[in-house]
Residue, then its C-alpha position, 0 to 999 in steps of 0.5 A: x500500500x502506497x501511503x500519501x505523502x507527509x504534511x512536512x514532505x509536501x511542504x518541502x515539495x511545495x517550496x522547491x517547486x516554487x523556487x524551481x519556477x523563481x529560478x526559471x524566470x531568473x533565467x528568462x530574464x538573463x536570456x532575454x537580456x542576451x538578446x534571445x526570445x521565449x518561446x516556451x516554458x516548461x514545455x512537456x514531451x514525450x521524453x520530458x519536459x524543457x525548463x525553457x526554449x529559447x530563439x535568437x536568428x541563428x541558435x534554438x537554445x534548450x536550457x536547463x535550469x540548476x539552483x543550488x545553495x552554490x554555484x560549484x553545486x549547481x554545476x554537478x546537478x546534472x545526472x547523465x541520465x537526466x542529461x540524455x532524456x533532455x536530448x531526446x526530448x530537445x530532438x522531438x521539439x527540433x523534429x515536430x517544431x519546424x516552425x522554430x527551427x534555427x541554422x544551429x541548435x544547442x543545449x545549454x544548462x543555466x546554474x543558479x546560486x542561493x544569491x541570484x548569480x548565474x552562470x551560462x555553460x553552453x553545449x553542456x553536455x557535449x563538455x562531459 
């Protein structure tokens, strides 16, 4: 028998989903200054879901949001596992997306600190 969860677990949940969600317009917000649009947010696929989609002329972007307490934490958040279902879920939007597709594409990984600092990693997964 599966039991519910607990008051105490549901709150923490609660709370990560939200700081989750601060984190992924923080990083939004950072994009958008870089001269890229939003195309989309936390966009479901059949492989799993995109924290954010974004565009400039040239480059569709798929992006990773980490927070952690720290930055040198947030730059190990990203299991291998988790690493290949956000490719295959990045290759769907690319092959059922025509309409935002770009000369070139990339899948970058945004980290975040406890204070708000951001560091941008680019082609993520192609470094490990």
């Amino acid at each position: 028998m599966i039991s519910a969860p607990s008051p105490a677990r549901r709150k923490r949940g609660s709370l990560a989903y939200k700081a989750g969600l601060e984190a992924e317009t923080l990083a939004a917000e950072f994009l958008l200054g870089q001269g890229y649009s939003l195309l989309g947010q936390r966009i479901r696929t059949p492989y799993g879901e995109l924290d954010l989609l974004v565009a400039n002329e040239d480059w569709l972007l798929a992006i990773e949001v980490k927070q952690r307490t720290t930055l040198a934490d947030a730059r190990y958040a990203l299991s291998h596992r988790q690493g290949q279902r956000l490719l295959r879920a990045f290759g769907f939007i690319i092959e059922t997306r025509p309409d935002w597709q770009r000369p070139n594409n990339r899948l970058d990984v945004l980290i975040i600190d406890g204070q708000g600092a951001i560091e941008h990693i680019e082609d993520a997964l192609r470094l490990s």
